[in-house]
C-alpha positions, -999 to +999 in steps of 0.1 A: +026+347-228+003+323-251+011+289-242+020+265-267-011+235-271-031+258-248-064+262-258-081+295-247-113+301-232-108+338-222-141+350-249-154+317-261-157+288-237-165+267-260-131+275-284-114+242-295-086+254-317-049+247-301-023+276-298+002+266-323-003+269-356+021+293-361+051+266-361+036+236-380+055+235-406+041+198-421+015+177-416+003+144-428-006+137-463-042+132-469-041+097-474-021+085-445-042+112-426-074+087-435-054+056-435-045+062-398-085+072-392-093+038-406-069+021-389-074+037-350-115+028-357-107-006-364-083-013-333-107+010-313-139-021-320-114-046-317-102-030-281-140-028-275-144-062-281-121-074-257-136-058-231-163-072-208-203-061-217-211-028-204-237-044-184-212-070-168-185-043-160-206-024-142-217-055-117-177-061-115-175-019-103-205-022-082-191-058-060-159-045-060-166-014-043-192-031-023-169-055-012-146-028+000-169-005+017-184-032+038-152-052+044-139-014+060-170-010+078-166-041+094-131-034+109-138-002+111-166-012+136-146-042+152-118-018+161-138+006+179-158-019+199-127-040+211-151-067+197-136-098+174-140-111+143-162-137+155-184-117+176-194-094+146-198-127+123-225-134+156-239-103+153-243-094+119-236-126+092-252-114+065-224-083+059-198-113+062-220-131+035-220-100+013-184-094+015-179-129+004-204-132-020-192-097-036-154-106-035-163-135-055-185-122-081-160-096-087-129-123-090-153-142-114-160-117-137-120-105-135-109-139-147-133-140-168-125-102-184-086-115-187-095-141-209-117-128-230-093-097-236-067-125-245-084-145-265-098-115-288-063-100-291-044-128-297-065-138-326-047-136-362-072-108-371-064-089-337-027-091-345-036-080-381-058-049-373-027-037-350+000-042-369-015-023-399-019+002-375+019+007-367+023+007-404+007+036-408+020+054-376+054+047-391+046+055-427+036+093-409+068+098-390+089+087-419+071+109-441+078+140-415+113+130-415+118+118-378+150+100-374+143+065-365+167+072-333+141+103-321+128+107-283+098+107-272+086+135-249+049+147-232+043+182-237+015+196-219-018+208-231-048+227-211-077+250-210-069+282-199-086+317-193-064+354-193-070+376-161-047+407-161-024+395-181-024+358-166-026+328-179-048+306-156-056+274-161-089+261-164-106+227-156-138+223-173-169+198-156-160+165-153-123+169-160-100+139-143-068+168-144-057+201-151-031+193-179-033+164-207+001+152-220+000+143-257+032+123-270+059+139-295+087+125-312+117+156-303+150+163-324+166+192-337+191+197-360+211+235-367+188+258-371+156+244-352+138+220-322+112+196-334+082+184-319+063+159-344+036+138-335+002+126-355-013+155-369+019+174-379+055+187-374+060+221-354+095+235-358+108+260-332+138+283-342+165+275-313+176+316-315+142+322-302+150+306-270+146+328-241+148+309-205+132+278-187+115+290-158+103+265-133+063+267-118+068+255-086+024+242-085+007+211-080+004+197-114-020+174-120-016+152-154-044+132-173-026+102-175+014+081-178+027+075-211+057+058-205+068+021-199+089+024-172+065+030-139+062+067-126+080+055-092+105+039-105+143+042-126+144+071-137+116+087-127+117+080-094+137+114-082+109+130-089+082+117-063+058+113-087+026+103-071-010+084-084-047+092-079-073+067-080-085+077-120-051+075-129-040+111-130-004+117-123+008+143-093+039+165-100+052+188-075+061+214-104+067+218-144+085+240-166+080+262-191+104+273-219+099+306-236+100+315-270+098+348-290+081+343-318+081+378-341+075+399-308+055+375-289+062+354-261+051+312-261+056+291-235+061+251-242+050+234-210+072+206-197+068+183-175+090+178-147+102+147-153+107+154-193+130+186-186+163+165-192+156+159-228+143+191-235+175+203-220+197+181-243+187+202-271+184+234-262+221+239-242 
């Protein structure tokens, strides 16, 4: 099976190009294409501006984690002693003092993060930059032809090597998760499911559906795209979980099969997106 958005390392680890080709059926005119480039560079620097110094965002890391780390080895140490508080203030001050000190710098340099972030992004220019942006996302989807009443789904996407005959996924240095999740806008109509996002609009025959078969596996995504919290509403059924980078822990995913001119493609879904998918597809 040749999963769709899979990229494949199997004879070239260094391969970039995304299974999937075969369905795109449109993509972007050239101009929008470089309109949208122009625009996601200039809210990209404007995004940057709001942020802290690199300089001063690392102190902020470094106190809060120092902060933490001492604050737990003082407990930690008070706990197994059956000493107090007080006593190991007595004994040692100067972790007390650092705690302190740390826990301040860091709140300082939080406020002070907050309202620099709001005072570049509610600037007239700020506002500007991202609402010429929209424009242009907008100007894309209408020029695919996405209703204006289409979903939006994650489909997942990974690095993936073939032994005997298996698709396995691979995880390449310094990789937060196994899967990332880029956004599509999904509709169908008689004859075909759509997924349409950015760089173009893939069309799926719905007579080349086979099955969804569920991977019952630890899936590990990059990152949540959705406004509604991952433990909460809707999503809540499906005991979604949260690392410290972010990443998103689901207990399984999906994957609907196609047969595409005698070969089999699998779109990856997400556990939590297999409702939608389902809508269309019955």
């Amino acid at each position: 099976m040749k999963p769709f958005l899979g990229i494949d390392l199997t004879t070239d680890k260094k391969n970039e190009q995304i299974n999937g080709t075969e369905f795109l059926i449109q993509e972007p005119s050239s101009a929008l294409s470089d309109a949208l480039e122009a625009s996601a560079k200039k809210a990209d620097k404007t995004v940057e501006k709001a942020k802290l110094p690199m300089l001063f965002r690392i102190i902020q890391y470094i106190c809060g984690v120092g902060a933490l780390i001492i604050a737990a080895g003082i407990f930690r140490a008070t706990s197994r002693t059956d000493t107090t508080l007080a006593d190991s203030y007595q004994n040692a001050p100067i972790l007390f003092w650092a705690v302190g000190v740390c826990a301040v710098i860091w709140l300082i340099l939080w406020i002070y993060s907050k309202q620099k972030s709001k005072t570049v992004m509610e600037t007239d220019e700020s506002e500007q930059t991202f609402s010429n942006l929209d424009g242009v996302v907008d100007a894309i989807y209408k020029e695919l032809s996405v209703p204006n009443d289409a979903k939006t789904v994650d489909v997942l996407s990974f690095f993936y090597k073939t032994e005997d005959g298996s698709i396995k996924v691979h995880e390449k240095p310094m990789q937060l998760a196994q899967y990332f999740n880029p956004e599509f806008k999904i509709f169908a109509d008689s004859e075909n499911l759509y997924l349409v996002n950015l760089d173009g609009k893939y069309a799926f025959p719905l007579s080349s559906f086979k099955e969804i078969h569920t991977v019952k596996k630890g899936t590990r995504i990059i990152r949540w795209n959705k406004e509604e919290m991952f433990n909460k509403g809707i999503y809540k059924e499906y005991k979604l979980a949260a690392d410290k980078f972010g990443c998103i822990h689901c207990k399984e995913h999906h994957i609907l099969e196609i047969d595409h001119r005698g070969e089999t493609f699998g779109i990856y879904i997400p556990c939590y997106e297999l409702p939608i998918f389902e809508e269309f597809i019955k």
